[in-house]
C-alpha positions as CSV (number, residue, x, y, z in Angstrom):
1,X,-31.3,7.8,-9.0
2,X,-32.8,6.0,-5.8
3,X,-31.3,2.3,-4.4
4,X,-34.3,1.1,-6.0
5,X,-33.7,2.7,-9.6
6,X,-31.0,-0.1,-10.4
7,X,-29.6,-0.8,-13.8
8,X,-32.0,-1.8,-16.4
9,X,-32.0,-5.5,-17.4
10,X,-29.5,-6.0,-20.0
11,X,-31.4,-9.3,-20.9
12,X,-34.2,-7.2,-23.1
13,X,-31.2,-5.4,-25.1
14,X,-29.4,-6.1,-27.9
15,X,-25.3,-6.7,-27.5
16,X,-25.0,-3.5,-29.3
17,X,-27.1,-0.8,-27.7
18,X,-26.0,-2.7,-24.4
19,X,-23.0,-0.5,-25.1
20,X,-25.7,2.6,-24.1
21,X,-26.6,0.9,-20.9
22,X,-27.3,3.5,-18.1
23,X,-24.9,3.6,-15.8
24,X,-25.2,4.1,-12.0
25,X,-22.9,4.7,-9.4
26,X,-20.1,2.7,-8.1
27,X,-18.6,2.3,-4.4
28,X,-15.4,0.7,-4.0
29,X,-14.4,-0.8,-0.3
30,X,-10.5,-1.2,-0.1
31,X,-8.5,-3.2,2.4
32,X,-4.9,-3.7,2.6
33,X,-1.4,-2.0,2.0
34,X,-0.8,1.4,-0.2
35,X,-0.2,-0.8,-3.4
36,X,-4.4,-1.5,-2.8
37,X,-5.0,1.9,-2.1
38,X,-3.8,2.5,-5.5
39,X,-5.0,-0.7,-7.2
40,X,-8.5,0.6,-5.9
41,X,-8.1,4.2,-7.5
42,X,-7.4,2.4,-10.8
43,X,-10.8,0.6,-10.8
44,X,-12.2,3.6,-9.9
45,X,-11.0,5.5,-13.1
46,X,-11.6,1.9,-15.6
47,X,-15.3,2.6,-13.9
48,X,-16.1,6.2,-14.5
49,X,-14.6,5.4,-18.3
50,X,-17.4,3.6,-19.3
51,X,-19.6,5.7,-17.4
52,X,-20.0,5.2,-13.8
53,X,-20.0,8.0,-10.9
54,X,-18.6,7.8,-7.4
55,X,-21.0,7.2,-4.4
56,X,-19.6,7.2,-0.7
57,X,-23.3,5.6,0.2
58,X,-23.0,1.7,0.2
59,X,-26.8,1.5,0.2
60,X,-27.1,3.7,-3.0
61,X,-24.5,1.9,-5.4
62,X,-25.3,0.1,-8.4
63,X,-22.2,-1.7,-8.5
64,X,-19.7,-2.6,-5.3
65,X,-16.3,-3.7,-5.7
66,X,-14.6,-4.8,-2.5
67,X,-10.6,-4.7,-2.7
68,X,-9.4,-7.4,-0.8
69,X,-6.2,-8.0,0.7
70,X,-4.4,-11.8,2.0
71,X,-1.6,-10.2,4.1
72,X,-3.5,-11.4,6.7
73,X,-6.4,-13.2,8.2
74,X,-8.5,-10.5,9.4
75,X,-9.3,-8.5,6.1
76,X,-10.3,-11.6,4.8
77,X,-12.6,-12.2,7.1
78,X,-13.8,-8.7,6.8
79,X,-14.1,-9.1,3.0
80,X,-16.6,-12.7,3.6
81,X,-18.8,-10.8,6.1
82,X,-19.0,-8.0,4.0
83,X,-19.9,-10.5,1.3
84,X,-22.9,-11.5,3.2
85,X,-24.5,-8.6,3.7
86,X,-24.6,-7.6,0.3
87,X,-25.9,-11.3,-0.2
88,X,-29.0,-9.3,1.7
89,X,-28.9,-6.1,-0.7
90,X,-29.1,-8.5,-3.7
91,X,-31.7,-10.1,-2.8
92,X,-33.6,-6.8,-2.9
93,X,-32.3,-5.3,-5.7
94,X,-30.9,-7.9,-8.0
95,X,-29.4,-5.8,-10.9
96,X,-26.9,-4.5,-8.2
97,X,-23.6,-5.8,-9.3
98,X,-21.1,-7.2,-7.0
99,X,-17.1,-7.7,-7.9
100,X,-14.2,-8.7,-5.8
101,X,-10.6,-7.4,-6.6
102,X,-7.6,-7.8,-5.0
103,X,-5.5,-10.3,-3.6
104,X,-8.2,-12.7,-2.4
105,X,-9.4,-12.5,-5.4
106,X,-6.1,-13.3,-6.7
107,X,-6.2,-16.7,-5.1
108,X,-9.3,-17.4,-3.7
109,X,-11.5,-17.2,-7.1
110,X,-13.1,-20.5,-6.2
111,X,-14.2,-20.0,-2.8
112,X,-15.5,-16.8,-3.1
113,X,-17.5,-18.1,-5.6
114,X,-19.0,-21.2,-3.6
115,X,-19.4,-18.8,-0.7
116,X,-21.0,-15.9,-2.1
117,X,-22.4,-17.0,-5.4
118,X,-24.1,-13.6,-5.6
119,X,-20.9,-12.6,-6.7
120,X,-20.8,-11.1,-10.5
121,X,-16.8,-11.2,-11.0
122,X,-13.7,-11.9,-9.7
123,X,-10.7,-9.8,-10.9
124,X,-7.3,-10.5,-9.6
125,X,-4.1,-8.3,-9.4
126,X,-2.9,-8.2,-12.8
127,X,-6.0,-7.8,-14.7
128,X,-7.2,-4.9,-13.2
129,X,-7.3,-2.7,-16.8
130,X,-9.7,-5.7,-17.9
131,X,-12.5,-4.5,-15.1
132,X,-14.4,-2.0,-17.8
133,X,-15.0,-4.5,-20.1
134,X,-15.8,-7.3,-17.3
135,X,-18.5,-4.9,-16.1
136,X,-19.9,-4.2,-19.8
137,X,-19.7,-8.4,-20.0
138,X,-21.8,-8.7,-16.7
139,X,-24.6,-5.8,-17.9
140,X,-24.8,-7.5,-21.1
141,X,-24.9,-11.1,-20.3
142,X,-25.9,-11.8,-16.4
143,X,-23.7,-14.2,-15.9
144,X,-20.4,-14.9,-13.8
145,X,-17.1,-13.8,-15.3
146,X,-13.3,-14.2,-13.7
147,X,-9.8,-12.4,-14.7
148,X,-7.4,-14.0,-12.3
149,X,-4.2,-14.9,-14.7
150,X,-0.9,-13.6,-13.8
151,X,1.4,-12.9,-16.4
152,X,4.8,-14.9,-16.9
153,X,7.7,-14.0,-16.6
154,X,10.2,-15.0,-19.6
155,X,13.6,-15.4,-18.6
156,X,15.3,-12.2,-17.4
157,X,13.4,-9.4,-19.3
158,X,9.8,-8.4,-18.9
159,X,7.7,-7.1,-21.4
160,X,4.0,-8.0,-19.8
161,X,3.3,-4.9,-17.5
162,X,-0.2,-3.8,-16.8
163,X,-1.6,-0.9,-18.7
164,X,-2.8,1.8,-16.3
165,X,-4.8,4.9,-16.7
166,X,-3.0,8.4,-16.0
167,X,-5.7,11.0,-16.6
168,X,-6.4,11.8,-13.0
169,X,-8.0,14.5,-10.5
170,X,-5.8,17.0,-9.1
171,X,-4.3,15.5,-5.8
172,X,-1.6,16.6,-3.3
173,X,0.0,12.9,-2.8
174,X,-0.3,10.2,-5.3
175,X,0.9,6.7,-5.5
176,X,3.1,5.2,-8.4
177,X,3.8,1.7,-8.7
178,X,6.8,1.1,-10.2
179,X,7.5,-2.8,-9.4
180,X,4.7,-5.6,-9.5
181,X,5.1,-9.0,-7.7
182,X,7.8,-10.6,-5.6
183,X,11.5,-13.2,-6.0
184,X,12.0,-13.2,-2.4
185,X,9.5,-15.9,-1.7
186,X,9.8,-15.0,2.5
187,X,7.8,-18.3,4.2
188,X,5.4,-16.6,5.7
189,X,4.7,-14.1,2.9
190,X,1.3,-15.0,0.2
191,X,2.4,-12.1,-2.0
192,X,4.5,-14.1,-4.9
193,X,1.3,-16.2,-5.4
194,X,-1.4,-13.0,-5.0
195,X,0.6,-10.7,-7.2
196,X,3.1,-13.3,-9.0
197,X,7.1,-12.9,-10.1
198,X,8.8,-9.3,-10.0
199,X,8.3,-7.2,-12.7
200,X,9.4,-3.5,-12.9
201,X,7.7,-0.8,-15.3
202,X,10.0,0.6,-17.8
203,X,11.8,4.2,-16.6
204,X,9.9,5.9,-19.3
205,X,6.3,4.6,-18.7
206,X,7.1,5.9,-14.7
207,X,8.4,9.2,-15.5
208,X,5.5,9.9,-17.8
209,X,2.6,9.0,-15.3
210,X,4.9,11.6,-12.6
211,X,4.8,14.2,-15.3
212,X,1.2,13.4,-15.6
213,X,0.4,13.7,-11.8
214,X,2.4,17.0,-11.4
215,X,0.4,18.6,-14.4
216,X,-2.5,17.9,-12.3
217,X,-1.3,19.1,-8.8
218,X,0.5,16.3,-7.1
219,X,3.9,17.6,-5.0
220,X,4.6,14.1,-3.2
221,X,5.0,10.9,-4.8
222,X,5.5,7.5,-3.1
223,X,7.0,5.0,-5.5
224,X,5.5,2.1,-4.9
225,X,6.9,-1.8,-4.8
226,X,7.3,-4.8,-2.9
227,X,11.0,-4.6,-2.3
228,X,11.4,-1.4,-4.1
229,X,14.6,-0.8,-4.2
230,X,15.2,-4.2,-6.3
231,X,13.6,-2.0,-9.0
232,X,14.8,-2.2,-12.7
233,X,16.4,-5.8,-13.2
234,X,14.0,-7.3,-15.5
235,X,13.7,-3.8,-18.1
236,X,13.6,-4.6,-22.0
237,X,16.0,-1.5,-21.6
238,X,18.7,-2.8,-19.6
239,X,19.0,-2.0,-16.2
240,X,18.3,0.7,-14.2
241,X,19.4,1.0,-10.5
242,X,16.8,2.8,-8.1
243,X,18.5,5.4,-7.2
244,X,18.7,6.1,-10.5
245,X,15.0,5.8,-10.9
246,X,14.9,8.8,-7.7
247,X,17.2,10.8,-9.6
248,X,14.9,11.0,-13.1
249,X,11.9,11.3,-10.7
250,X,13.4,14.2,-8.6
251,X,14.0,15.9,-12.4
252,X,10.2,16.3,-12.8
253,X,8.7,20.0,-12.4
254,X,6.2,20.3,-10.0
255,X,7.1,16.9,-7.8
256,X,8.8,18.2,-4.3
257,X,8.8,15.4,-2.5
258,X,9.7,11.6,-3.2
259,X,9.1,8.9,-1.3
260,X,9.0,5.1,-1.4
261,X,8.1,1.8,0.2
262,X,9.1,-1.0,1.0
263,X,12.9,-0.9,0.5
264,X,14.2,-5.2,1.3
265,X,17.5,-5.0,3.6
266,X,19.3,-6.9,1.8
267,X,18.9,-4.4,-1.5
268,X,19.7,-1.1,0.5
269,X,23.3,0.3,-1.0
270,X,25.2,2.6,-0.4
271,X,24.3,4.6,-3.8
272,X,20.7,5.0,-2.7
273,X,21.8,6.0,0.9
274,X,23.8,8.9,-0.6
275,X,21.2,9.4,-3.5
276,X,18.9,10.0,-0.2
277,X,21.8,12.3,1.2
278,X,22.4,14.7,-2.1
279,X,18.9,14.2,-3.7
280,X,16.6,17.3,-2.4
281,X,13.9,16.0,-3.2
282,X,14.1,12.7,-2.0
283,X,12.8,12.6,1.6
284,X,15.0,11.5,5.1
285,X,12.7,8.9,5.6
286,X,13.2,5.2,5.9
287,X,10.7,2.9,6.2
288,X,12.6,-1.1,6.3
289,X,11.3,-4.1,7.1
290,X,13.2,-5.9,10.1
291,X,10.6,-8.6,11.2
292,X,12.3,-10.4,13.5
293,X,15.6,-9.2,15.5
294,X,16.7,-13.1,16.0
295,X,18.6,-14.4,13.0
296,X,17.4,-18.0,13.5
297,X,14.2,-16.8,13.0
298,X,14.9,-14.7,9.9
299,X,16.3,-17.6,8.4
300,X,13.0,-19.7,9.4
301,X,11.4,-16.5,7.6
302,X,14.0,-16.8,4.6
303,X,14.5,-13.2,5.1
304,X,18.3,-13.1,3.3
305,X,19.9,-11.0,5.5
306,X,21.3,-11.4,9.5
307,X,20.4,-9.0,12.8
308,X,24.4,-7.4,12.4
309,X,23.7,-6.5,8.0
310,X,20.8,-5.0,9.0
311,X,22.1,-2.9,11.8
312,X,25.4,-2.4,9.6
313,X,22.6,-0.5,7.3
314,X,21.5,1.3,9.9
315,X,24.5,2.6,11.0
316,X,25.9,3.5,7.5
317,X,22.3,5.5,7.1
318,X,22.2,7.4,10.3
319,X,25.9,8.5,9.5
320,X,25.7,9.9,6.3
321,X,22.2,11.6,7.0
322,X,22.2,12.2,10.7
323,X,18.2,13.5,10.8
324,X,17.2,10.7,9.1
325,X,14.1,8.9,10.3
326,X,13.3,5.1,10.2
327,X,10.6,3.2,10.8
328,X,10.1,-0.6,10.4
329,X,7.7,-3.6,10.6
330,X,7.9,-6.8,13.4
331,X,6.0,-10.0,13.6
332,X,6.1,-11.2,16.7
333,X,5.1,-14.8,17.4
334,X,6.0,-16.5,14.2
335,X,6.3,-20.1,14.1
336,X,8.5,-21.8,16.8
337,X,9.4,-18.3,18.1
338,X,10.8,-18.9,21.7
339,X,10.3,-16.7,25.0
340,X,14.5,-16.0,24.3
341,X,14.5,-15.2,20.3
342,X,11.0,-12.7,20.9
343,X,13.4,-10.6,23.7
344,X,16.3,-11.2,21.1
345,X,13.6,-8.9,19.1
346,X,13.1,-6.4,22.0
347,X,16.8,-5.5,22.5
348,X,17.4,-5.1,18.8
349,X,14.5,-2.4,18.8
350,X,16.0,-1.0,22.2
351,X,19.4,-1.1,20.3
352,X,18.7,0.4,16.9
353,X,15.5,3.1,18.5
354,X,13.1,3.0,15.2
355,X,11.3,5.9,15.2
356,X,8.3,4.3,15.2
357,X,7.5,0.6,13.7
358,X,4.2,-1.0,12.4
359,X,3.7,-4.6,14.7
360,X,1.7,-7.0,13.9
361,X,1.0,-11.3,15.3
362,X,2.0,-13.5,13.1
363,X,-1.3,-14.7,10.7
364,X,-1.1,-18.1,9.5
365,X,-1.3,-17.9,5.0
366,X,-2.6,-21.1,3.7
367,X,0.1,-21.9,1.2
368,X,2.9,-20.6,2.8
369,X,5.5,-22.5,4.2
370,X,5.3,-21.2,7.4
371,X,1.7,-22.2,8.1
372,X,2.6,-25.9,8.0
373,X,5.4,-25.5,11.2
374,X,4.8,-25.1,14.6
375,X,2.5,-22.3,16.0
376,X,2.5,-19.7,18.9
377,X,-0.2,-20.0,21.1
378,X,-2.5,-16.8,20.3
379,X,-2.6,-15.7,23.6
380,X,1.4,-15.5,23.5
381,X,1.5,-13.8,20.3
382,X,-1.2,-11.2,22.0
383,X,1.5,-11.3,25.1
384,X,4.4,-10.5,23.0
385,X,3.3,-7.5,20.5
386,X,1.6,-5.8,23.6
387,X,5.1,-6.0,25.5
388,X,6.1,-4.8,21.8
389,X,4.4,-1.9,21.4
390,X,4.6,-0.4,24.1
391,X,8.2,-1.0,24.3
392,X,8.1,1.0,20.6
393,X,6.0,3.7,22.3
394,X,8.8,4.5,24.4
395,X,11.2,4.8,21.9
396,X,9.2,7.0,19.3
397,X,8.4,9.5,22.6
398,X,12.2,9.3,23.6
399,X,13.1,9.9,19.5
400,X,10.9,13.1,18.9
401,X,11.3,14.8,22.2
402,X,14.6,16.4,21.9
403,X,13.1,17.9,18.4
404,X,11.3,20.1,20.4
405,X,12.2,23.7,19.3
406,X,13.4,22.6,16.1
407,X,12.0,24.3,12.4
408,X,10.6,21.5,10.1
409,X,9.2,21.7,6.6
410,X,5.3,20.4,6.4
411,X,3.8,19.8,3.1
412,X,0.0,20.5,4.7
413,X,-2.7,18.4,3.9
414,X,-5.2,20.5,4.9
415,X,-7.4,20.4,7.9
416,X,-7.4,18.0,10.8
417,X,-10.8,16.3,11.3
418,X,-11.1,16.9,15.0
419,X,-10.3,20.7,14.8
420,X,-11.1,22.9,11.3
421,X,-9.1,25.3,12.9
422,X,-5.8,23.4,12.7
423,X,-4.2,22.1,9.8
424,X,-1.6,19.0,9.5
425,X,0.9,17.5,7.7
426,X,4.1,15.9,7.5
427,X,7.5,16.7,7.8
428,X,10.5,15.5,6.0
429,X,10.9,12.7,8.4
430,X,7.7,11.6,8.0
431,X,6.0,12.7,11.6
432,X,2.6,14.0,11.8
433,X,2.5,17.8,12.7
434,X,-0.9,20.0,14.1
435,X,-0.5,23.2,14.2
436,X,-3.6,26.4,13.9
437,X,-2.9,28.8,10.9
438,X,-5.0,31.6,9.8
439,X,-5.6,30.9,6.2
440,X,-6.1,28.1,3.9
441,X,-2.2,26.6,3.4
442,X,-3.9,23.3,1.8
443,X,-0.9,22.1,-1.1
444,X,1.8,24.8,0.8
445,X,5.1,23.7,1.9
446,X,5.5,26.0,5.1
447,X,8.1,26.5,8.0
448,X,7.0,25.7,11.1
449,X,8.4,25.4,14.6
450,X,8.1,22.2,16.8
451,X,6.4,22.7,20.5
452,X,4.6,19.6,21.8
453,X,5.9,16.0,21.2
454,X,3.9,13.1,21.4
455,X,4.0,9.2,20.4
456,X,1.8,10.4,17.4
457,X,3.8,13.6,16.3
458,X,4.6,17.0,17.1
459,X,1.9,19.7,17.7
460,X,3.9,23.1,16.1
461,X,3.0,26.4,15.4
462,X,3.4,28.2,11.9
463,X,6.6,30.7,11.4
């Protein structure tokens, strides 16, 4: 089927053989965290239910879903200029269809649709499993339809959690949400209104989608939630802890690896960091938001926890699992941030040594508290996460040198794209590792030996 075979006109067919529709091929662009990643997999599946296939051309889909993301400022840009030059594409072929998902479209229904009224639907966060019969809605009528309702949540318990499709293709590392929305409410943070209250799946529905995955190939899961390890306060069936949670994951056949992100500070107990100590399966990894190393400006943030809790975490962690790794995330130049509280943030990275940390400018969120108090200058905020990262740069290269020489586990992902001669993967820890192997090892957990550090990871060779 050519770009300019598009769908036949559903407007000459009745409601009932539009059920018989020829479907074309679908091209999903994603934006965003890992929770989107997976939100974008989803769709895909919903799509090729009703009879869609997979294109990687833009210019030959039928129907083009972007999966946005509010975080900040720039995908949402992204997602409006990639709205306008489909605008061009429609014009041209006007039974191409055209959907936005996501967390823009969570909030931003009414916009996109002024500003791109090309547009066919708008599906927000919670309504995903809805986007099969949306499309069906769109062939058969032509006209503009919107799923943007985000379910309530009742009191304590919550029954109202998204169905999701678990018939998948075989793949090494999967995602698994196990936690939807957000109570922390942080002021700078548009998740609570793009994906609404927190809501945890029920232990049973999880376990079943792992069992799932691992019948179909997957070794590594990530669980998947907002502030993750809040998990399993809101469960018809009472609650379960999350390190409980690892503990019926890590029971699964087939699973060798767990992982899981975003763990909130103030969350982190002592049970999960010796879950994370005796638990095999459950990788050394941490990866914890700090944000800010001033506590005035954590509290400006309403992050609930202080510089010394956090580090007391820290300290507690790198105790009982000495070769743990942790990473972290900084926004630097948040509102009314000061030369003095921004190098408060520099000696708390210098103090604690991430291993490596993901640094981004503050981006203003319309809606947020924090977008109605005082601003950095941009060139400031530009100043201070370049200081940042290459303060952070340091640190990782300081952190993985002495692991030169050391034997690591990989779980190899298969080829790197610069060299089909060397595979990569990660280790426990979660560092990126090269190294040249004679075979296929694709889905192999092998030994290898560190040689070559770098800010990026090691380069190794196999054992």
């Amino acid at each position: 089927m050519s770009s300019t075979d598009l769908l036949i006109r559903p407007n000459t067919l009745s409601k009932k053989k539009s059920k018989t529709l020829k479907k074309g091929t679908y091209f999903i662009q994603t934006w965003g965290c890992q929770m989107n990643v997976e939100d974008s997999e989803q769709i895909a599946l919903y799509l090729e239910q009703i009879g869609f296939k997979p294109t990687d051309n833009l210019s030959e889909a039928h129907l083009t879903i972007l999966n946005t993301c509010s975080v900040r400022k720039k995908p949402e840009d992204k997602a409006f200029s990639m709205l306008g030059e489909l605008a061009i594409r429609k014009r041209r072929h006007p039974d191409l269809i055209i959907g936005v998902c996501g967390c823009m479209a969570q909030i931003r229904c009414n916009e996109i649709r002024k500003r791109a009224p090309h547009v066919d639907f708008v599906i927000g966060t919670a309504q995903i499993n809805k986007i099969g019969q949306t499309v069906e809605n769109v062939l058969e009528e032509r006209s503009f339809f919107s799923e943007i309702n985000l379910p309530e949540r009742k009191g304590a318990i919550v029954s109202d959690i998204p169905e999701r499709q678990v018939e998948r293709n075989a793949k090494l590392k999967s995602f698994v949400p196990i936690q939807y929305g957000c109570d922390k409410f942080c002021t700078y943070c548009i998740v609570p209104e793009t994906r609404g209250r927190e809501r945890s799946r029920p232990t049973v529905d999880i376990i079943d989608e792992v069992k799932k995955l691992a019948e179909y190939g997957t070794k590594e899961i990530t669980l998947l939630g907002q502030t993750v390890n809040s998990y399993g306060k809101n469960l018809v069936e009472g609650r379960v802890p999350f390190s409980e949670l690892l503990w019926k994951v890590a029971e699964v056949d087939g699973i060798e690896r767990i992982r899981y992100m975003s763990p909130y500070p103030r969350d982190f107990k002592t049970d999960l960091i010796q879950t994370i100590r005796d638990c095999p399966k459950v990788m050394e990894h941490v990866h914890m938001p700090i944000q800010s190393g001033d506590n005035d400006v954590l509290k400006a943030m309403k992050r609930l926890y202080t510089v010394e809790s956090f580090k007391d975490i820290i300290q507690e962690l790198r105790e009982t699992i000495p070769n743990i790794t942790i990473t972290t995330d900084i926004i630097v130049g948040f509102p009314g941030e000061t030369e003095e509280q921004f190098q408060n943030t520099m000696n708390v990275v210098r103090d604690i040594e991430f291993d490596g940390s993901y640094m981004f400018k503050y981006s203003i969120r319309e809606g947020t508290k924090a977008a109605d108090m005082e601003q950095v200058e941009k060139s400031v905020k530009e100043d201070r996460l370049a200081r940042l990262i290459q303060l952070q740069n340091e640190i990782t290269l300081k952190r993985n040198l002495p692991e030169v020489g050391n034997i690591d586990e990989v779980l190899v992902e298969g080829v790197s794209a610069k060299n089909d001669k060397t595979y990569q993967g990660y280790t426990r820890g979660f560092k990126m590792v090269h190294f040249d192997a004679g075979r296929d090892l694709t889905g192999e957990l092998v030994k290898v030996k560190l040689e070559n550090a770098n800010v990026w990871g090691f380069k190794a060779y196999l054992l």
